[in-house]
C-alpha positions, 0 to 999 in steps of 0.5 A, a space after each residue: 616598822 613599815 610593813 608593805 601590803 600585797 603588790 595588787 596588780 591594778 594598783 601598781 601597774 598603768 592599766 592603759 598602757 598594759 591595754 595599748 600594748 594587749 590590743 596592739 598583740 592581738 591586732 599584730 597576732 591575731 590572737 585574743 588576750 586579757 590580762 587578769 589578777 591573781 584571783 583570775 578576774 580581768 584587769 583590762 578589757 579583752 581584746 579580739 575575743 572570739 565570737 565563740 568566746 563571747 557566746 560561751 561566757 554568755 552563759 553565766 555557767 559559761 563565765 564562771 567555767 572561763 574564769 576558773 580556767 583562767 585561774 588555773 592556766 596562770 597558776 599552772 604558769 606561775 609553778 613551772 615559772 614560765 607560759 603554759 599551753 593547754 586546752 580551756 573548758 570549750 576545747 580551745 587551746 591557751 597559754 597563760 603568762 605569769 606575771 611575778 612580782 619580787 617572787 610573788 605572783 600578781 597576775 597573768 596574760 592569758 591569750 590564745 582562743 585558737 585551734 591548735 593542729 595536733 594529732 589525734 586530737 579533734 578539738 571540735 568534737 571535745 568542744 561539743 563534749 564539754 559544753 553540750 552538758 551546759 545547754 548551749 545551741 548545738 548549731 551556733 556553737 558550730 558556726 562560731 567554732 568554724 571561724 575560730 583561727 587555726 595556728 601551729 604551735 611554735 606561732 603560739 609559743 613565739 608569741 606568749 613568749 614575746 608577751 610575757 616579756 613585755 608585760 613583766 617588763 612594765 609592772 616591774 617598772 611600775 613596782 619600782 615606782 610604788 616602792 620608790 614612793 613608799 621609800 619617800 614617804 617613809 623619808 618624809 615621816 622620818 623627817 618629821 618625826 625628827 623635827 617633832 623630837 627637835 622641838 620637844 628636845 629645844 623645849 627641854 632644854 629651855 627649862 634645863 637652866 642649871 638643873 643640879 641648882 634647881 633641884 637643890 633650891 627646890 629640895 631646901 624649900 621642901 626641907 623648911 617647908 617640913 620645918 615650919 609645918 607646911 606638908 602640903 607644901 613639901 608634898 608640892 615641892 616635892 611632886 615639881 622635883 620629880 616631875 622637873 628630874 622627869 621631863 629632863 630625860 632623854 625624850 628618845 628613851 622607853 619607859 614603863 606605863 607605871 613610870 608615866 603613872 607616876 609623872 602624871 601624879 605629881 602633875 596633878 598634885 601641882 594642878 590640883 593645887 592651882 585649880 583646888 575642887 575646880 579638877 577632878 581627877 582619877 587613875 583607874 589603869 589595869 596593874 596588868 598594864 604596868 609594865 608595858 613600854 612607851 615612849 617617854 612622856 606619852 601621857 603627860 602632854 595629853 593630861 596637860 592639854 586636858 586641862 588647859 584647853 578642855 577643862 580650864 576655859 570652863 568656869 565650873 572646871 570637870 573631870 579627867 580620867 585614866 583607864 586602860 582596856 583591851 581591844 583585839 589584844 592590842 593595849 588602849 590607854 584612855 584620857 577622858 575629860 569632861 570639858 569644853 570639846 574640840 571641833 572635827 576641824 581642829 582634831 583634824 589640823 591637830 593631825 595635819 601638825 598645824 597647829 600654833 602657839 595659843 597663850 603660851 601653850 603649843 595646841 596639839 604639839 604634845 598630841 602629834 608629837 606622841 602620836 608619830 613616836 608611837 608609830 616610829 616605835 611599834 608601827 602605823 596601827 598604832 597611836 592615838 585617836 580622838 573623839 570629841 562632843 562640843 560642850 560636852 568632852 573629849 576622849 583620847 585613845 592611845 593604842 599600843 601594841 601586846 606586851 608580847 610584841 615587844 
Protein backbone atom coordinates (compact mmCIF):
# COMPACT_ATOMS: atom_id res chain seq x y z
CA UNK A 1 0.00 0.00 0.00
CA UNK A 2 3.16 2.13 0.08
CA UNK A 3 2.89 5.11 -2.20
CA UNK A 4 6.63 6.71 -2.79
CA UNK A 5 6.43 10.47 -2.64
CA UNK A 6 8.30 12.63 -5.71
CA UNK A 7 12.16 11.90 -5.83
CA UNK A 8 13.24 15.43 -4.28
CA UNK A 9 16.53 15.80 -5.74
CA UNK A 10 18.35 17.51 -2.16
CA UNK A 11 16.92 14.77 -0.20
CA UNK A 12 18.25 11.69 -2.20
CA UNK A 13 21.30 12.71 -3.30
CA UNK A 14 24.89 13.64 -1.32
CA UNK A 15 24.87 17.43 -1.81
CA UNK A 16 28.70 17.36 -0.69
CA UNK A 17 29.76 14.96 -2.84
CA UNK A 18 27.66 16.33 -6.00
CA UNK A 19 29.98 20.01 -5.09
CA UNK A 20 33.46 17.87 -4.75
CA UNK A 21 33.01 16.85 -8.24
CA UNK A 22 30.92 20.69 -9.60
CA UNK A 23 34.24 22.35 -8.16
CA UNK A 24 36.67 19.89 -9.38
CA UNK A 25 34.69 20.43 -13.23
CA UNK A 26 34.93 23.85 -13.27
CA UNK A 27 38.37 24.06 -11.65
CA UNK A 28 39.85 21.27 -14.49
CA UNK A 29 37.45 23.45 -17.31
CA UNK A 30 37.36 26.62 -16.49
CA UNK A 31 33.68 26.56 -16.91
CA UNK A 32 31.05 27.84 -14.33
CA UNK A 33 28.39 25.23 -12.80
CA UNK A 34 25.67 24.71 -10.42
CA UNK A 35 23.48 22.19 -9.85
CA UNK A 36 19.78 23.27 -9.40
CA UNK A 37 16.02 21.37 -8.76
CA UNK A 38 13.26 20.93 -10.83
CA UNK A 39 11.74 23.97 -9.89
CA UNK A 40 15.18 25.98 -11.16
CA UNK A 41 16.41 26.85 -7.55
CA UNK A 42 20.54 25.99 -6.71
CA UNK A 43 21.18 22.99 -4.62
CA UNK A 44 25.00 23.56 -4.42
CA UNK A 45 26.93 26.54 -4.33
CA UNK A 46 28.21 27.72 -7.69
CA UNK A 47 31.44 27.39 -8.47
CA UNK A 48 33.68 29.81 -10.54
CA UNK A 49 30.62 31.97 -11.36
CA UNK A 50 31.79 35.02 -13.55
CA UNK A 51 32.15 38.08 -12.39
CA UNK A 52 29.62 39.23 -14.96
CA UNK A 53 27.27 36.64 -13.65
CA UNK A 54 27.49 37.86 -10.26
CA UNK A 55 27.13 41.35 -11.07
CA UNK A 56 23.62 40.56 -13.42
CA UNK A 57 22.09 38.55 -10.53
CA UNK A 58 22.69 41.30 -8.34
CA UNK A 59 20.28 43.07 -9.52
CA UNK A 60 17.10 41.14 -8.13
CA UNK A 61 15.59 41.52 -11.81
CA UNK A 62 18.93 40.14 -12.93
CA UNK A 63 18.32 36.99 -10.60
CA UNK A 64 14.85 36.37 -11.02
CA UNK A 65 15.70 36.47 -15.44
CA UNK A 66 18.76 33.92 -14.36
CA UNK A 67 16.61 31.71 -12.57
CA UNK A 68 13.77 31.45 -15.05
CA UNK A 69 16.54 30.92 -17.70
CA UNK A 70 17.81 28.14 -16.00
CA UNK A 71 14.38 26.52 -15.67
CA UNK A 72 13.89 26.44 -19.23
CA UNK A 73 17.55 25.29 -20.11
CA UNK A 74 16.90 22.11 -17.91
CA UNK A 75 13.41 21.70 -19.04
CA UNK A 76 14.47 22.18 -22.75
CA UNK A 77 16.98 19.41 -21.67
CA UNK A 78 14.86 16.96 -20.24
CA UNK A 79 12.55 17.22 -23.89
CA UNK A 80 15.36 16.09 -26.17
CA UNK A 81 16.55 13.82 -23.33
CA UNK A 82 20.18 14.98 -23.68
CA UNK A 83 22.49 18.53 -22.75
CA UNK A 84 21.42 21.51 -24.46
CA UNK A 85 23.58 24.73 -25.57
CA UNK A 86 21.81 27.86 -25.84
CA UNK A 87 22.14 31.68 -25.30
CA UNK A 88 21.00 32.89 -21.45
CA UNK A 89 19.10 36.24 -21.06
CA UNK A 90 22.82 38.18 -20.60
CA UNK A 91 23.83 36.92 -24.18
CA UNK A 92 25.95 34.01 -22.57
CA UNK A 93 25.99 30.70 -23.97
CA UNK A 94 25.03 27.69 -21.71
CA UNK A 95 24.28 24.28 -21.69
CA UNK A 96 21.99 22.38 -19.36
CA UNK A 97 22.08 18.56 -18.32
CA UNK A 98 19.13 16.93 -17.19
CA UNK A 99 19.23 14.70 -14.47
CA UNK A 100 16.27 12.06 -14.55
CA UNK A 101 15.32 9.81 -12.24
CA UNK A 102 13.36 6.52 -12.97
CA UNK A 103 11.67 8.73 -16.09
CA UNK A 104 11.13 11.62 -13.76
CA UNK A 105 12.89 14.72 -13.91
CA UNK A 106 14.71 15.91 -10.73
CA UNK A 107 16.93 18.52 -11.74
CA UNK A 108 19.85 19.97 -13.79
CA UNK A 109 23.57 20.73 -14.17
CA UNK A 110 23.50 24.11 -15.79
CA UNK A 111 27.47 25.40 -16.57
CA UNK A 112 29.00 27.27 -19.10
CA UNK A 113 28.74 31.53 -18.43
CA UNK A 114 31.33 31.47 -21.92
CA UNK A 115 31.47 33.18 -25.24
CA UNK A 116 30.79 30.79 -27.81
CA UNK A 117 32.54 32.08 -31.34
CA UNK A 118 30.01 31.85 -33.88
CA UNK A 119 29.41 33.64 -36.94
CA UNK A 120 27.41 36.16 -37.32
CA UNK A 121 26.58 36.18 -34.03
CA UNK A 122 27.90 39.52 -31.74
CA UNK A 123 27.49 38.33 -28.20
CA UNK A 124 28.57 41.59 -26.76
CA UNK A 125 26.16 43.76 -28.52
CA UNK A 126 23.05 41.09 -27.60
CA UNK A 127 24.46 41.61 -24.23
CA UNK A 128 23.88 45.08 -24.11
CA UNK A 129 20.47 44.80 -25.98
CA UNK A 130 19.03 42.50 -23.19
CA UNK A 131 20.09 43.73 -20.24
CA UNK A 132 20.51 47.87 -20.81
CA UNK A 133 16.47 47.86 -20.45
CA UNK A 134 17.10 46.60 -16.61
CA UNK A 135 19.16 49.68 -15.56
CA UNK A 136 22.70 48.03 -15.28
CA UNK A 137 25.91 50.17 -15.86
CA UNK A 138 26.85 50.20 -19.25
CA UNK A 139 30.90 50.45 -18.49
CA UNK A 140 31.09 47.87 -15.95
CA UNK A 141 28.95 45.48 -17.96
CA UNK A 142 31.66 45.89 -20.42
CA UNK A 143 34.75 45.24 -18.63
CA UNK A 144 33.01 42.40 -16.71
CA UNK A 145 31.83 40.94 -20.35
CA UNK A 146 35.62 41.17 -21.59
CA UNK A 147 36.95 38.65 -19.34
CA UNK A 148 34.28 36.42 -19.83
CA UNK A 149 36.21 32.98 -21.29
CA UNK A 150 35.91 32.65 -24.93
CA UNK A 151 35.60 28.63 -25.70
CA UNK A 152 34.76 26.65 -29.10
CA UNK A 153 32.02 24.50 -29.00
CA UNK A 154 33.08 20.71 -29.36
CA UNK A 155 34.94 21.96 -25.83
CA UNK A 156 31.73 22.90 -24.53
CA UNK A 157 29.76 20.13 -25.66
CA UNK A 158 32.65 17.65 -24.52
CA UNK A 159 32.70 18.87 -21.27
CA UNK A 160 28.56 18.79 -20.45
CA UNK A 161 28.77 15.66 -21.87
CA UNK A 162 31.35 14.40 -19.23
CA UNK A 163 29.06 16.16 -16.69
CA UNK A 164 25.83 14.88 -17.11
CA UNK A 165 27.47 11.44 -17.05
CA UNK A 166 29.07 11.76 -13.70
CA UNK A 167 26.09 13.56 -12.08
CA UNK A 168 23.07 11.13 -13.22
CA UNK A 169 25.86 8.26 -12.20
CA UNK A 170 25.64 9.50 -8.48
CA UNK A 171 21.94 10.29 -7.99
CA UNK A 172 20.98 6.96 -9.55
CA UNK A 173 23.29 5.55 -7.00
CA UNK A 174 21.57 7.75 -4.22
CA UNK A 175 17.99 6.67 -5.48
CA UNK A 176 18.97 3.27 -5.18
CA UNK A 177 19.66 3.72 -1.78
CA UNK A 178 16.43 5.61 -0.84
CA UNK A 179 14.46 2.80 -2.21
CA UNK A 180 16.49 0.00 -0.64
CA UNK A 181 15.79 1.77 2.53
CA UNK A 182 11.88 2.22 1.92
CA UNK A 183 12.05 -1.47 0.87
CA UNK A 184 13.14 -2.27 4.41
CA UNK A 185 11.44 -0.23 6.22
CA UNK A 186 8.35 -1.53 4.75
CA UNK A 187 10.02 -5.10 5.57
CA UNK A 188 10.30 -4.12 8.94
CA UNK A 189 6.38 -2.95 9.06
CA UNK A 190 5.32 -5.92 7.56
CA UNK A 191 7.14 -7.89 10.08
CA UNK A 192 5.65 -6.25 13.01
CA UNK A 193 2.48 -6.47 11.73
CA UNK A 194 3.02 -10.12 11.37
CA UNK A 195 3.98 -10.57 14.94
CA UNK A 196 0.90 -8.19 15.98
CA UNK A 197 -1.36 -10.81 14.38
CA UNK A 198 0.55 -13.64 15.95
CA UNK A 199 -0.16 -12.58 19.23
CA UNK A 200 -3.98 -11.70 18.77
CA UNK A 201 -4.23 -15.17 16.65
CA UNK A 202 -2.20 -16.78 20.30
CA UNK A 203 -4.55 -14.97 22.35
CA UNK A 204 -7.35 -16.29 20.31
CA UNK A 205 -6.38 -19.55 20.57
CA UNK A 206 -6.07 -19.50 24.34
CA UNK A 207 -9.63 -19.23 24.88
CA UNK A 208 -10.62 -21.65 21.93
CA UNK A 209 -10.89 -24.54 24.34
CA UNK A 210 -13.25 -26.81 22.87
CA UNK A 211 -15.49 -24.31 21.32
CA UNK A 212 -18.50 -26.69 19.88
CA UNK A 213 -18.63 -27.43 23.76
CA UNK A 214 -18.57 -24.01 25.15
CA UNK A 215 -21.01 -22.70 22.92
CA UNK A 216 -23.45 -25.82 23.66
CA UNK A 217 -23.05 -25.44 27.83
CA UNK A 218 -23.73 -21.62 27.07
CA UNK A 219 -26.74 -22.33 24.98
CA UNK A 220 -28.18 -24.68 27.72
CA UNK A 221 -27.71 -22.04 30.29
CA UNK A 222 -29.62 -19.82 28.25
CA UNK A 223 -32.29 -22.27 27.70
CA UNK A 224 -33.00 -22.87 31.75
CA UNK A 225 -32.38 -19.56 32.22
CA UNK A 226 -35.63 -18.88 29.41
CA UNK A 227 -37.18 -21.60 31.79
CA UNK A 228 -36.83 -20.29 35.17
CA UNK A 229 -37.60 -16.70 34.10
CA UNK A 230 -34.33 -15.11 34.52
CA UNK A 231 -34.40 -12.92 30.86
CA UNK A 232 -31.92 -11.01 31.73
CA UNK A 233 -29.70 -13.52 32.28
CA UNK A 234 -30.52 -15.33 28.82
CA UNK A 235 -30.25 -11.83 27.28
CA UNK A 236 -26.23 -12.20 29.02
CA UNK A 237 -25.76 -15.46 27.92
CA UNK A 238 -26.65 -14.90 24.89
CA UNK A 239 -24.72 -11.46 23.97
CA UNK A 240 -21.25 -14.00 25.62
CA UNK A 241 -22.12 -16.49 22.75
CA UNK A 242 -22.21 -14.19 19.98
CA UNK A 243 -19.33 -12.43 21.12
CA UNK A 244 -17.12 -15.67 22.07
CA UNK A 245 -18.49 -17.07 18.05
CA UNK A 246 -17.00 -13.52 17.09
CA UNK A 247 -13.71 -13.23 18.67
CA UNK A 248 -12.85 -16.81 17.02
CA UNK A 249 -12.97 -15.58 13.45
CA UNK A 250 -10.23 -15.29 11.59
CA UNK A 251 -8.45 -11.97 12.77
CA UNK A 252 -7.19 -11.48 9.06
CA UNK A 253 -10.90 -11.29 7.62
CA UNK A 254 -12.88 -7.86 6.61
CA UNK A 255 -15.93 -7.18 8.20
CA UNK A 256 -18.55 -4.72 8.00
CA UNK A 257 -18.88 -1.63 10.49
CA UNK A 258 -22.39 -2.86 11.43
CA UNK A 259 -20.66 -6.45 12.18
CA UNK A 260 -18.28 -4.58 14.49
CA UNK A 261 -21.54 -2.55 15.83
CA UNK A 262 -23.07 -5.60 16.92
CA UNK A 263 -19.99 -7.36 18.85
CA UNK A 264 -19.81 -3.97 20.70
CA UNK A 265 -23.41 -4.38 21.73
CA UNK A 266 -23.02 -7.76 23.24
CA UNK A 267 -19.70 -6.53 24.99
CA UNK A 268 -21.45 -3.86 26.47
CA UNK A 269 -24.63 -5.90 27.66
CA UNK A 270 -22.04 -7.98 29.50
CA UNK A 271 -20.01 -4.78 30.90
CA UNK A 272 -23.25 -3.08 31.97
CA UNK A 273 -23.91 -6.09 33.69
CA UNK A 274 -20.69 -6.11 35.51
CA UNK A 275 -20.29 -2.13 36.22
CA UNK A 276 -24.63 -1.54 36.38
CA UNK A 277 -25.54 2.64 36.34
CA UNK A 278 -21.68 3.00 36.97
CA UNK A 279 -20.98 2.61 32.34
CA UNK A 280 -22.91 4.54 30.37
CA UNK A 281 -22.70 3.85 26.97
CA UNK A 282 -24.18 5.29 23.53
CA UNK A 283 -23.84 4.38 19.67
CA UNK A 284 -24.69 7.12 17.76
CA UNK A 285 -22.61 5.76 14.11
CA UNK A 286 -24.34 7.23 10.66
CA UNK A 287 -26.46 4.10 9.06
CA UNK A 288 -24.71 5.51 5.71
CA UNK A 289 -21.30 4.20 7.53
CA UNK A 290 -22.81 0.45 7.91
CA UNK A 291 -21.62 -1.11 5.10
CA UNK A 292 -18.20 0.18 5.21
CA UNK A 293 -15.00 -2.77 5.50
CA UNK A 294 -12.54 -2.84 8.36
CA UNK A 295 -10.73 -5.22 9.57
CA UNK A 296 -12.01 -7.68 12.11
CA UNK A 297 -12.29 -6.41 15.82
CA UNK A 298 -11.36 -2.85 14.85
CA UNK A 299 -13.39 -1.42 17.50
CA UNK A 300 -13.90 -3.81 20.39
CA UNK A 301 -10.25 -3.68 21.86
CA UNK A 302 -10.53 0.18 21.69
CA UNK A 303 -14.16 -0.18 23.71
CA UNK A 304 -12.27 -2.77 26.08
CA UNK A 305 -9.66 -0.39 26.76
CA UNK A 306 -12.13 2.43 27.36
CA UNK A 307 -13.40 1.05 30.03
CA UNK A 308 -10.72 -0.79 31.97
CA UNK A 309 -8.30 1.50 32.13
CA UNK A 310 -10.45 5.06 31.63
CA UNK A 311 -13.57 4.46 33.05
CA UNK A 312 -13.11 1.50 35.84
CA UNK A 313 -10.25 3.20 37.79
CA UNK A 314 -13.10 6.06 38.49
CA UNK A 315 -14.98 5.49 41.35
CA UNK A 316 -18.27 7.26 39.86
CA UNK A 317 -17.54 5.26 36.39
CA UNK A 318 -18.59 7.63 33.08
CA UNK A 319 -19.62 7.58 29.72
CA UNK A 320 -18.45 6.19 26.42
CA UNK A 321 -19.56 6.95 23.33
CA UNK A 322 -19.56 5.84 19.20
CA UNK A 323 -19.81 8.46 16.58
CA UNK A 324 -18.85 8.72 13.09
CA UNK A 325 -17.99 11.71 10.82
CA UNK A 326 -16.81 12.87 7.78
CA UNK A 327 -13.45 14.75 7.09
CA UNK A 328 -11.87 15.57 3.81
CA UNK A 329 -14.15 12.53 2.34
CA UNK A 330 -12.34 10.17 4.49
CA UNK A 331 -14.63 8.02 7.23
CA UNK A 332 -13.65 8.90 10.97
CA UNK A 333 -15.13 6.48 13.56
CA UNK A 334 -15.02 8.16 17.11
CA UNK A 335 -14.55 6.17 20.61
CA UNK A 336 -15.06 9.00 23.16
CA UNK A 337 -14.87 8.28 27.07
CA UNK A 338 -15.13 10.50 29.99
CA UNK A 339 -12.54 8.64 32.26
CA UNK A 340 -9.33 9.21 33.89
CA UNK A 341 -7.03 10.17 30.75
CA UNK A 342 -3.75 9.06 29.30
CA UNK A 343 -0.86 11.17 29.52
CA UNK A 344 1.26 12.16 26.07
CA UNK A 345 4.20 9.92 27.47
CA UNK A 346 1.84 6.81 27.15
CA UNK A 347 -0.10 7.82 24.09
CA UNK A 348 3.19 7.82 22.96
CA UNK A 349 4.69 4.45 24.16
CA UNK A 350 1.21 3.03 23.21
CA UNK A 351 2.43 3.93 19.34
CA UNK A 352 6.11 2.99 20.04
CA UNK A 353 4.42 -0.69 20.74
CA UNK A 354 5.80 -0.52 24.19
CA UNK A 355 3.72 -1.20 26.33
CA UNK A 356 3.30 -4.30 28.97
CA UNK A 357 0.75 -6.41 30.60
CA UNK A 358 -1.17 -4.35 33.34
CA UNK A 359 -3.38 -6.66 35.76
CA UNK A 360 -4.14 -9.20 33.39
CA UNK A 361 -4.87 -6.85 30.43
CA UNK A 362 -2.34 -6.20 27.38
CA UNK A 363 -2.21 -1.78 27.70
CA UNK A 364 -2.06 -0.62 24.25
CA UNK A 365 -1.93 -4.05 22.50
CA UNK A 366 -5.40 -4.04 20.91
CA UNK A 367 -4.69 0.05 19.81
CA UNK A 368 -1.41 -0.55 17.90
CA UNK A 369 -2.65 -3.96 16.84
CA UNK A 370 -5.84 -1.94 15.21
CA UNK A 371 -3.93 0.56 14.11
CA UNK A 372 -1.01 -1.36 11.97
CA UNK A 373 -3.96 -3.37 10.46
CA UNK A 374 -5.74 -0.63 9.06
CA UNK A 375 -2.56 0.96 7.49
CA UNK A 376 -1.75 -2.82 5.89
CA UNK A 377 -5.29 -2.70 4.40
CA UNK A 378 -5.81 0.74 3.17
CA UNK A 379 -2.34 2.83 3.49
CA UNK A 380 -0.13 5.06 5.82
CA UNK A 381 -2.85 8.04 6.18
CA UNK A 382 -4.95 6.10 7.85
CA UNK A 383 -5.63 4.47 11.55
CA UNK A 384 -5.90 5.78 14.49
CA UNK A 385 -5.39 9.06 16.71
CA UNK A 386 -5.73 9.99 20.35
CA UNK A 387 -6.47 12.73 22.18
CA UNK A 388 -6.47 12.94 25.65
CA UNK A 389 -7.02 15.52 28.81
CA UNK A 390 -5.80 13.83 32.41
CA UNK A 391 -8.93 13.67 34.37
CA UNK A 392 -11.10 14.52 32.10
CA UNK A 393 -11.29 11.95 29.07
CA UNK A 394 -10.15 10.58 26.00
CA UNK A 395 -11.10 10.61 22.34
CA UNK A 396 -9.91 7.90 19.65
CA UNK A 397 -10.01 8.58 15.95
CA UNK A 398 -10.15 5.75 13.46
CA UNK A 399 -9.86 6.98 10.25
CA UNK A 400 -10.76 4.91 7.12
CA UNK A 401 -10.61 5.59 3.69
CA UNK A 402 -14.41 6.39 1.45
CA UNK A 403 -16.39 3.70 0.89
CA UNK A 404 -15.65 4.36 -2.97
CA UNK A 405 -11.74 3.40 -2.21
CA UNK A 406 -12.30 0.05 -1.64
Amino acid sequence: MQNYKRFVLSEIVNTQILQEIQDKFSETTGISAVVVDADGKPVTRPSKFTEFCDYVRSFPIGLARCMACDDRGGRAAVERQRPVVYHCHGGLTDFAAPIIVQNEYVGALLAGQVVLPQQGYDAKEEMFNRLLPAGMDTAILSDLFDKVAIIPENRLKAAADLLHIMANYIVEMSVTNVVQQQLMEELKAKAELENLLRAAEMKALQSQINPHFLFNTLNTIARLSLLEGAERTQEVVHSLSDLLRNNLRAIEEMRTLEDEIKTIDDYLTIQKVRFGDRIQAAIAVPSEFLKTSVPAFSLQPLVENAIIHGLEPKKEGGHIRISGHTENDNIVIRVSDTGVGISEDRIGAIFRNEMRSRKGHTTGLGVINVHKRIQHYFGDQYGIHIESRIGKGTDIYITLPPSDYR
